[in-house]
C-alpha positions in Angstrom: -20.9 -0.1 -40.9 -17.4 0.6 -40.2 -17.8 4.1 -39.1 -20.1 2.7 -36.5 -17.9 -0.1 -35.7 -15.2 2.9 -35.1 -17.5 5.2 -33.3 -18.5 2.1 -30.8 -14.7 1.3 -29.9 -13.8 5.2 -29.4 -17.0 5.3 -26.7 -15.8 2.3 -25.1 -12.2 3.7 -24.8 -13.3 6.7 -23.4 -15.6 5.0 -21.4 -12.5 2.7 -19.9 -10.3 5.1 -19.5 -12.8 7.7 -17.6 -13.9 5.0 -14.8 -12.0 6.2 -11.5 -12.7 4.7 -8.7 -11.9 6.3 -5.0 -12.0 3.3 -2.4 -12.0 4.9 1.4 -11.4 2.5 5.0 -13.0 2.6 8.2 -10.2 3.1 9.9 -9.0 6.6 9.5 -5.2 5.5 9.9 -5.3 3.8 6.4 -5.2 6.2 3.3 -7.9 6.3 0.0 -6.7 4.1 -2.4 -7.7 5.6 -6.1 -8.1 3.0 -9.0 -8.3 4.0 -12.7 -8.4 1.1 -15.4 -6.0 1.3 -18.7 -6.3 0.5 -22.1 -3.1 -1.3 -21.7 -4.4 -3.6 -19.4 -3.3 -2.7 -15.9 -4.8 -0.3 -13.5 -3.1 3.0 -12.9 -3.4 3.5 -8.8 -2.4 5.9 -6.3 -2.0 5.8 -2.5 -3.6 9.1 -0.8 0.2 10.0 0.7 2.6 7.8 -1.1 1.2 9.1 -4.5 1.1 6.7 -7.8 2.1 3.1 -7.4 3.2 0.6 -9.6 0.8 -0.2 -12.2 -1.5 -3.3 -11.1 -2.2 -6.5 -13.3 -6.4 -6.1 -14.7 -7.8 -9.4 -14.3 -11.4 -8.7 -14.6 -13.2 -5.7 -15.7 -17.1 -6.1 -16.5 -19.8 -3.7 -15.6 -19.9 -5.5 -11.6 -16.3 -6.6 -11.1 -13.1 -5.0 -11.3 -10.4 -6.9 -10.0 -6.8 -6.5 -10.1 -3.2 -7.4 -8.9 0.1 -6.5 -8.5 2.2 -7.7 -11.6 5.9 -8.6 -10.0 6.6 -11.4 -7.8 7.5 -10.1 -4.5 8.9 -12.2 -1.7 7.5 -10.1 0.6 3.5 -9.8 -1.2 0.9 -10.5 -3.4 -1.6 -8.2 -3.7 -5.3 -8.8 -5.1 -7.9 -6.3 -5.4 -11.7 -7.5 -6.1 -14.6 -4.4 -6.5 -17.8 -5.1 -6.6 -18.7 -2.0 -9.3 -22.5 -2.5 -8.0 -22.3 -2.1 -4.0 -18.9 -0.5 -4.1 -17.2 -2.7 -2.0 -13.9 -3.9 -2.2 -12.2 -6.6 -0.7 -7.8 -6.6 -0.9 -6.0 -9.3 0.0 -2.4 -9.5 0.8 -0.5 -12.4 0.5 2.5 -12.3 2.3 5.0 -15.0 2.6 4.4 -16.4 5.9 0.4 -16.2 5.4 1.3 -18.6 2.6 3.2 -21.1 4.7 0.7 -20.8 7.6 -2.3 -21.6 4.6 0.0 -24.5 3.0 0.4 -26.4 6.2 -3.1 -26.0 7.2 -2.9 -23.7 10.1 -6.3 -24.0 12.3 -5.7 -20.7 13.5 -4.6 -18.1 10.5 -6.8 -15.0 11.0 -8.4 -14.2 7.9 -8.9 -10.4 8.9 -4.8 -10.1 8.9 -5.4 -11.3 4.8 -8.3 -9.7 4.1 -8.9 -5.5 3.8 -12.7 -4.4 3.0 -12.5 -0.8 1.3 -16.0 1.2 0.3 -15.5 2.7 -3.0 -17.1 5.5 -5.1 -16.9 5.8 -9.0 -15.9 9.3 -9.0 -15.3 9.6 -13.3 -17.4 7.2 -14.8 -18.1 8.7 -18.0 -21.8 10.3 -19.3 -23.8 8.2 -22.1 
């Protein structure tokens, strides 16, 4: 029983730690984001041109949903990350500090689409079973 209680958590390690995802934007000014989930809970990521980031915050991470953050408070930005594993869309939204006062005193005319990114992503490591 324990051996197979060992061999189980190994697999799912592996399994973790092997699921890279490659998320890609219409617009061909915005570089590939690539995401790759720890065991340490946070998300190693890396921006096509400015290379690897500071690790983000794993919220969520179920066979449909990955979804992560960034881990320091910034004055200047939250960021969320939410991929759907199933479609392989992901939606990032930025919180700067202005949004935020704009949202707080209820402003009719905040456009959403300056908060909200949609990426298309492609698991390009999950592992073999």
């Amino acid at each position: 029983m324990r051996l197979l209680l060992c061999v189980l958590s190994i697999a799912a390690s592996t399994s973790l730690s092997a699921e890279t995802w490659v998320c890609r934007h219409d617009d061909p000014e915005r570089e590939n984001l690539t995401f790759l989930p720890q065991n340490d809970g946070t998300v190693a990521w890396k921006h096509q041109k400015l290379g690897s980031l500071d690790p983000l915050k794993l919220i969520v991470n179920s066979d449909g949903l990955l979804t992560m953050s960034t881990q320091r408070v910034n004055i200047l930005y939250s960021r969320f990350f939410h991929l759907d594993k199933f479609s392989g869309r992901m939606g990032e939204t930025t919180f700067r500090s202005s949004t935020l006062r704009r949202l707080a005193e209820k402003d009719p005319k905040l456009n959403w689409n300056t908060v909200t990114t949609l990426w298309q992503c492609e698991n390009g490591g999950k592992a073999k079973k």
